[in-house]
BAVEXVO-38820 format. One line per field, with one value per residue: residue number from 1; residue in one letter; x negated, y negated, z negated of N, C-alpha, C in turn. Coordinates in pm, whole numbers, plus 50000, padded with zeros to 5 digits. Layout:
BEGIN
n c(NUM,...)
res c(A,...)
n_x c(X,...)
n_y c(Y,...)
n_z c(Z,...)
ca_x c(X,...)
ca_y c(Y,...)
ca_z c(Z,...)
c_x c(X,...)
c_y c(Y,...)
c_z c(Z,...)
***
This chain:
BEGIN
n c(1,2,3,4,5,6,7,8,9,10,11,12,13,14,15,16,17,18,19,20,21,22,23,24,25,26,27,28,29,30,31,32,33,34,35,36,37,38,39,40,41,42,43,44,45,46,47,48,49,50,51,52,53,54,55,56,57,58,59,60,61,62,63,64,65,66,67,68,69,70,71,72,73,74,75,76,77,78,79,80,81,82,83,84,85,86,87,88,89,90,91,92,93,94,95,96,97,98,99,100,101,102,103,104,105,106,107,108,109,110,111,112,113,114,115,116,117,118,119,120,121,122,123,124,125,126,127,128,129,130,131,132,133,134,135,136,137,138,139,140,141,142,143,144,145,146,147,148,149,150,151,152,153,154,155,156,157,158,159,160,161,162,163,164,165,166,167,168,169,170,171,172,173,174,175,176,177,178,179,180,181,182,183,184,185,186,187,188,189,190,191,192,193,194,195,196,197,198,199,200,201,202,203,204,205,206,207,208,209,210,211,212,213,214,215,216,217,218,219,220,221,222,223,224,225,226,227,228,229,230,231)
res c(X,X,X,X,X,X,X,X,X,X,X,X,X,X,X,X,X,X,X,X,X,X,X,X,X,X,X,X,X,X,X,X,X,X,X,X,X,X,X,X,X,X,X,X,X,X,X,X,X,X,X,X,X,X,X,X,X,X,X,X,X,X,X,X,X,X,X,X,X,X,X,X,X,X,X,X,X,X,X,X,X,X,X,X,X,X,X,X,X,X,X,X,X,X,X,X,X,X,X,X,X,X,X,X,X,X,X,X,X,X,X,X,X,X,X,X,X,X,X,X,X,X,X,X,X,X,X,X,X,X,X,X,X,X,X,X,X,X,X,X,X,X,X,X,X,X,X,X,X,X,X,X,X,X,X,X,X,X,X,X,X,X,X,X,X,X,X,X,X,X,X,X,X,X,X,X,X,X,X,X,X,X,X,X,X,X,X,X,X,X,X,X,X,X,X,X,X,X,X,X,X,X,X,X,X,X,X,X,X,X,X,X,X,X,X,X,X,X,X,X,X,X,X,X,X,X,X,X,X,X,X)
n_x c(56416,56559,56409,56441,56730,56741,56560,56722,56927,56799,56702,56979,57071,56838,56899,57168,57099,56932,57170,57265,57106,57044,57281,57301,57090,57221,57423,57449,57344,57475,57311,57313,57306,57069,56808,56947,56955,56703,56591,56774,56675,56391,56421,56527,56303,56115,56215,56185,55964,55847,56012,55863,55613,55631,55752,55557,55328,55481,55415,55163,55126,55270,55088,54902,54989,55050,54793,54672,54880,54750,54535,54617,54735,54516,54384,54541,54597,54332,54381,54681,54970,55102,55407,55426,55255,55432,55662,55554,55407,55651,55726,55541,55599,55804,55749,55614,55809,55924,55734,55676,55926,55978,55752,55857,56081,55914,55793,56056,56094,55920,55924,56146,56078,55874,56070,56254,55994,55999,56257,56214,56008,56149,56363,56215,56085,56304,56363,56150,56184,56437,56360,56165,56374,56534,56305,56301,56511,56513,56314,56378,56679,56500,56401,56581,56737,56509,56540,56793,56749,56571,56727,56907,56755,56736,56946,57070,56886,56927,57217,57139,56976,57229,57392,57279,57257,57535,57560,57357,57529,57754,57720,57628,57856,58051,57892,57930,58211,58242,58070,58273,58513,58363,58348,58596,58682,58509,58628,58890,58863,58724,58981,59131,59048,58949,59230,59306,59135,59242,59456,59437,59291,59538,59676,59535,59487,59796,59817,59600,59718,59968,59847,59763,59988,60097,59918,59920,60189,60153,59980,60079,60301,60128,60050,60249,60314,60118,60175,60389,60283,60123,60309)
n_y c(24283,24497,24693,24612,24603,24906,25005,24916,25054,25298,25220,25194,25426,25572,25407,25558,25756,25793,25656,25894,26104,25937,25980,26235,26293,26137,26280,26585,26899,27221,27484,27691,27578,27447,27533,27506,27217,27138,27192,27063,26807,26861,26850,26574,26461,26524,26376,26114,26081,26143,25906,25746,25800,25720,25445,25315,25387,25233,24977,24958,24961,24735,24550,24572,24483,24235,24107,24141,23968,23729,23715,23686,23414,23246,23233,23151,22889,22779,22786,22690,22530,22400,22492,22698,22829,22796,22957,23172,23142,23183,23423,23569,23451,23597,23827,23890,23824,24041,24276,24237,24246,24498,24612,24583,24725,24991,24955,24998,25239,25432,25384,25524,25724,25821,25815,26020,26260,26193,26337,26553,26695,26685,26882,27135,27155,27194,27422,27587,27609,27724,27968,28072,28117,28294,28490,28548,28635,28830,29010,29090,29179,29461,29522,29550,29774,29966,30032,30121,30361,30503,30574,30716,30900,31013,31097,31266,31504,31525,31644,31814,32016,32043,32158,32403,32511,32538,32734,32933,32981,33011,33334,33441,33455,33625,33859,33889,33937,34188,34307,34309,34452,34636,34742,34756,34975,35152,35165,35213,35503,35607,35557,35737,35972,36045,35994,36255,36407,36379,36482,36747,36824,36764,36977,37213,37125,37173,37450,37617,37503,37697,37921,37882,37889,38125,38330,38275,38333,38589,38684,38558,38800,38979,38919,38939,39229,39297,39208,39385,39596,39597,39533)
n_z c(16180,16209,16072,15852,15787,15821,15621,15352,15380,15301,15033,14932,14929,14757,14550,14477,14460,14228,14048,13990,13900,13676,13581,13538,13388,13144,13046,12860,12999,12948,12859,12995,13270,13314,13469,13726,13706,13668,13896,14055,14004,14038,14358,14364,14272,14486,14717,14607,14592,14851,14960,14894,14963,15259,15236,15106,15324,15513,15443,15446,15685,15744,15623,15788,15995,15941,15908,16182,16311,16154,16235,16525,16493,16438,16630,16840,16726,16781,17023,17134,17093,16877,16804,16883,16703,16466,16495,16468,16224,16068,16113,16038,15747,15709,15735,15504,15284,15364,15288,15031,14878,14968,14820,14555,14583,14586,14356,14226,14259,14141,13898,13894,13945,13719,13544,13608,13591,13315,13238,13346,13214,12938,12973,13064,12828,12703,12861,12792,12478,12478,12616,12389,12145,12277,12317,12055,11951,12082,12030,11758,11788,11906,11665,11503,11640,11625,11398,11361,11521,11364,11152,11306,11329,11103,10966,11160,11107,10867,10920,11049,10879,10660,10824,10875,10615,10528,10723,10617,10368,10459,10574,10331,10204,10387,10394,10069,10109,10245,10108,09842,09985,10033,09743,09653,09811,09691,09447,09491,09548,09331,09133,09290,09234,08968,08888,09059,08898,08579,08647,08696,08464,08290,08396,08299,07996,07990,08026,07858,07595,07606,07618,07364,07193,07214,07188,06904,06859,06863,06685,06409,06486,06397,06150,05974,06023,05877,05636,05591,05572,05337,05165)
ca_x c(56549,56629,56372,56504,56848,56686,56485,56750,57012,56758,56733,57096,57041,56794,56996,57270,57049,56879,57258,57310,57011,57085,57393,57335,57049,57324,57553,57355,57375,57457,57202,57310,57288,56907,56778,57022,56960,56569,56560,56824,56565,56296,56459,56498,56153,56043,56283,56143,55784,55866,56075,55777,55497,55711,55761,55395,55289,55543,55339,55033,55133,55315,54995,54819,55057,55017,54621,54691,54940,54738,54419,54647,54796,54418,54340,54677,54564,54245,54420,54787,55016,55201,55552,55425,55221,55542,55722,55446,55385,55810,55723,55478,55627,55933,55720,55510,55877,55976,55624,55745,56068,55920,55685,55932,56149,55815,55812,56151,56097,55828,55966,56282,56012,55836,56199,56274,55942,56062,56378,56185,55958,56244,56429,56100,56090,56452,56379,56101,56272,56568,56296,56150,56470,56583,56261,56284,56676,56514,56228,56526,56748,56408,56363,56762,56765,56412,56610,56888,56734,56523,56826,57046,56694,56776,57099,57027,56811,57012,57341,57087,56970,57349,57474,57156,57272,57642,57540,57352,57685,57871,57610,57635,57974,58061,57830,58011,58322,58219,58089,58409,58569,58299,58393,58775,58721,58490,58756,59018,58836,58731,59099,59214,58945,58987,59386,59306,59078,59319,59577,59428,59304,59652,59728,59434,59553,59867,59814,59561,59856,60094,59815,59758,60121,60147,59780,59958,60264,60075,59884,60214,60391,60033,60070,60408,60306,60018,60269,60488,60209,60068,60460)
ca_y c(24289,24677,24766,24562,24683,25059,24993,24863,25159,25387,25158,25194,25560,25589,25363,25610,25906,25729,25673,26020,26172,25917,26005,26365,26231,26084,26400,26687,26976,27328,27547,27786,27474,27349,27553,27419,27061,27095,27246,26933,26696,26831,26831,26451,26418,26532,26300,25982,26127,26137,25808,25629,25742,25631,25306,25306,25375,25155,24852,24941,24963,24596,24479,24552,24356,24083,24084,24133,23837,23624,23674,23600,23245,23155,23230,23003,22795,22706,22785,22666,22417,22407,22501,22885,22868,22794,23096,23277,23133,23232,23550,23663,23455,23681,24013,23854,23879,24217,24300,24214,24332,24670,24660,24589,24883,25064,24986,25067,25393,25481,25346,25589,25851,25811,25848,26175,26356,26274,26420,26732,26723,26706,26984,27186,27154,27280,27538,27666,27599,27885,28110,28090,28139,28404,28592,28547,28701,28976,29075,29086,29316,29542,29561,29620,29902,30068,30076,30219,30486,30586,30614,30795,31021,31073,31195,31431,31570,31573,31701,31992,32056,31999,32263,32541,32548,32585,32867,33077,32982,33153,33447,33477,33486,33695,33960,33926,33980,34301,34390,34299,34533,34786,34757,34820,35088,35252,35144,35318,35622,35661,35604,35849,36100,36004,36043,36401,36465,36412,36561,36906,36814,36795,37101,37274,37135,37296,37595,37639,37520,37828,37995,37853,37932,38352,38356,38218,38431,38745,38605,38565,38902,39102,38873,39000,39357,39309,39192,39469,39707,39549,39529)
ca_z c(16116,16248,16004,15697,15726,15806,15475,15278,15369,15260,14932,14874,14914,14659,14411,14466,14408,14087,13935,14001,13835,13540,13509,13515,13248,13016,13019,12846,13023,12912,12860,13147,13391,13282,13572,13825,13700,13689,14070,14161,13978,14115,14492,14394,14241,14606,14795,14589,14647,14990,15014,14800,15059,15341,15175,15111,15470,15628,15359,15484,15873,15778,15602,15922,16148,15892,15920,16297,16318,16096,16383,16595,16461,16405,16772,16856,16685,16871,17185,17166,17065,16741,16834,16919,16537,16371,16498,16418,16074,16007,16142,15908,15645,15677,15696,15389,15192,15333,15212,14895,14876,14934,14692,14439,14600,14550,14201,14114,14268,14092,13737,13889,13958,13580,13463,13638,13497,13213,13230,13375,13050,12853,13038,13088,12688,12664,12890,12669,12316,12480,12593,12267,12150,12368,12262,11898,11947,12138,11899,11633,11831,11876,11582,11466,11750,11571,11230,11390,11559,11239,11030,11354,11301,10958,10986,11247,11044,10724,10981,11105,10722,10590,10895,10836,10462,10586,10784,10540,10280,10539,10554,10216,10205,10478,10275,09952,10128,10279,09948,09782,10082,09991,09602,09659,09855,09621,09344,09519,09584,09195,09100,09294,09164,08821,08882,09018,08761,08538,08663,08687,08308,08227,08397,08214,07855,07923,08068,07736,07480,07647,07550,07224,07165,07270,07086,06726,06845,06811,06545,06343,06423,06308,05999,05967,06010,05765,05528,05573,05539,05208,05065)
c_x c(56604,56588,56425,56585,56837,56614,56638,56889,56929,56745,56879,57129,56978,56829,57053,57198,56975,56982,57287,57222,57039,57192,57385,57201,57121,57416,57456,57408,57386,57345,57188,57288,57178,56810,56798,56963,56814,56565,56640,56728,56444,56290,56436,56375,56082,56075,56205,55988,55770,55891,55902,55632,55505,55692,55589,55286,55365,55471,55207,55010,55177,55179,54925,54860,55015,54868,54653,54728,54861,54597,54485,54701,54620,54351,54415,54651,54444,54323,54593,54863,55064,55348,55493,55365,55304,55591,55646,55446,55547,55814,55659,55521,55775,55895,55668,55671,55914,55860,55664,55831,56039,55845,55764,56044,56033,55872,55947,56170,55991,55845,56143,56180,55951,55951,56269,56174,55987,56113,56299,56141,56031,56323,56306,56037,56216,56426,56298,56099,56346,56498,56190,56239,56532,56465,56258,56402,56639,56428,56341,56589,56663,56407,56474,56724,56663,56473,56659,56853,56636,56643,56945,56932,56716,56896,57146,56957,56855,57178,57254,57077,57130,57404,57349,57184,57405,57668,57506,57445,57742,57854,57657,57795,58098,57991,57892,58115,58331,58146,58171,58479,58524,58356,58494,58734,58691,58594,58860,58996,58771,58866,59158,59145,58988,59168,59442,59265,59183,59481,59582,59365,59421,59687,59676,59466,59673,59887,59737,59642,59954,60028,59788,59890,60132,60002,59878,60108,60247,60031,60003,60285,60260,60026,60169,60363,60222,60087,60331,60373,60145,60209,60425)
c_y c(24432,24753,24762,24625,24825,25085,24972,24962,25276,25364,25166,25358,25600,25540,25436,25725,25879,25729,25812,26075,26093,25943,26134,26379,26204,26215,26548,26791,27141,27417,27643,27728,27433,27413,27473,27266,27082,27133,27127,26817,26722,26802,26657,26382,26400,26441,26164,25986,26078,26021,25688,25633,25690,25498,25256,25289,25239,25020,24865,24903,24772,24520,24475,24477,24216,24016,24072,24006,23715,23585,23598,23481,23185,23178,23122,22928,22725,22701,22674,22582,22481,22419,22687,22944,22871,22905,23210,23289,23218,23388,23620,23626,23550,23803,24007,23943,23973,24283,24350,24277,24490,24700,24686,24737,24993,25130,25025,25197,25475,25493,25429,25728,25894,25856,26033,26289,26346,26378,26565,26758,26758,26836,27061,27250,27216,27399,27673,27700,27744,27992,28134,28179,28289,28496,28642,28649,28857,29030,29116,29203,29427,29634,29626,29753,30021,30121,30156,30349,30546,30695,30712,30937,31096,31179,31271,31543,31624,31663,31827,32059,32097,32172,32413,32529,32633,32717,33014,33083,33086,33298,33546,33551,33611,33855,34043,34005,34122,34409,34447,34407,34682,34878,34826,34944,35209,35252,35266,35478,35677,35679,35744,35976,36114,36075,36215,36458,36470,36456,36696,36899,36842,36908,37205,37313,37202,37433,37686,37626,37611,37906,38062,37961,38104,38383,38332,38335,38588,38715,38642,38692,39021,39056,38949,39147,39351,39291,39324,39592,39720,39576,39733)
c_z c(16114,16151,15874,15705,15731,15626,15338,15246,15322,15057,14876,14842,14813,14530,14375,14363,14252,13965,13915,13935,13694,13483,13430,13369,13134,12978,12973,12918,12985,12944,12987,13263,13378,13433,13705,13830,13760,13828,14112,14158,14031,14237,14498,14411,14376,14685,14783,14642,14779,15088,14991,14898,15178,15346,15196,15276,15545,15595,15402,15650,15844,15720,15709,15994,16135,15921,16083,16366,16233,16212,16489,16609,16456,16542,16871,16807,16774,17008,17210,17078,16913,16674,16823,16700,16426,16375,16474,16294,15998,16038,16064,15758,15612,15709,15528,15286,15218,15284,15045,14849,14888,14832,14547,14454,14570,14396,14162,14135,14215,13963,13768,13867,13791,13470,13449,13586,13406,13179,13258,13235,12979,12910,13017,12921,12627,12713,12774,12526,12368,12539,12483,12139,12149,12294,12150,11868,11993,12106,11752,11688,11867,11774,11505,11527,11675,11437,11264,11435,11458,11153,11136,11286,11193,10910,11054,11183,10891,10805,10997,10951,10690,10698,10914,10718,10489,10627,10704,10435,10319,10546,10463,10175,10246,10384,10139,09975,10182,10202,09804,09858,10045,09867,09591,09673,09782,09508,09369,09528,09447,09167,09159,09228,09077,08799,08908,08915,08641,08498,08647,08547,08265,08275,08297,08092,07887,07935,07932,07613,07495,07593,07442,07166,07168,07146,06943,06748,06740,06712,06408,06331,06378,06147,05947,05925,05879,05649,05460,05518,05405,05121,05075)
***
């Protein structure tokens, strides 16, 4: 009897743990929890494993008693009355049904155990769908990231180009402007030439028209005389 109700609290135990794995069966679980679950299901998987060779042993130790007890009712029997073979016979017929009764706890732990691979399968199948998944997402962003860094190459390369053109612009520029600087200066330094030049030109012409002038003077009073000398 110590053992039945020992057996039968372990049976209420494993019911418990059975609704609990189906439950957590019925409720899908988020993808970030499939780990968690499969490590709780497998913890159970081990428990029933565990409970089921238990079970198993304790059916084989009671099949022995039974073979044991059944030598000994057929030894009582030649030897002893039929009051001791009764309590005997109720004795094994009430291991016969805990016999039983275990086996069937067997089986439903086994048709709990059949249930739980599942669930791993199925989990085990989820897991590898999201690292499928997961890699397919991360061959993708690879391959994004290789674009991107082509095209940053590109434009490093068109910014270096774009700022080495810039540069000799400026070059260039810089050049002109100190050619333009040059220009003036020669500019300014013809004008003023030019402005002497003809300034002492103009002195020139008139210093030559004073002359003009006294030249036609004279000119005029030998006319004069010549006149007078002809009259």
């Amino acid at each position: 009897q110590q053992e039945k109700e020992d057996l039968q609290g372990r049976l209420k135990l494993r019911e418990h743990l059975s609704q609990t794995a189906g439950k957590s069966e019925a409720t899908p679980a988020p993808s970030k929890n499939i780990d968690l679950e499969m490590k709780q299901l497998q913890c159970k998987l081990k428990n029933s494993n565990a409970e089921i060779t238990k079970q198993s042993t304790t059916i084989k130790s009671l099949k022995k008693q039974v073979q044991e007890k059944e030598e000994w009712i057929r030894e009582l029997q030649a030897k002893d009355g039929p009051s001791s073979i009764h309590c005997l016979e109720r004795d094994l017929t009430m291991k016969r049904h805990l016999i039983e009764d275990l086996r069937s706890r067997l089986k439903a732990n086994q048709e709990n155990e059949k249930t739980s691979n599942e669930t791993l399968e199925s989990l085990e199948r989820k897991v590898k769908a999201l690292a499928e998944d997961k890699k397919a997402s991360i061959d993708s962003m690879k391959q994004r990231f290789n674009v991107a860094m082509k095209e940053k190459s590109q434009y490093e390369q068109m910014y270096h180009k774009a700022k080495d053109d810039l540069e000799k612009k400026d070059l260039k520029v810089t050049k002109l402007e100190s050619k333009m600087i040059e220009t003036e200066c020669a500019m300014t330094e013809l004008e003023t030439a030019a402005s002497q030049q003809l300034h002492g030109l103009a002195e020139q012409s008139t210093q030559a028209l004073e002359t003009l002038q006294k030249e036609l003077l004279l000119t005029s009073d030998k006319v004069e005389e010549f006149k007078t000398f002809v009259k």
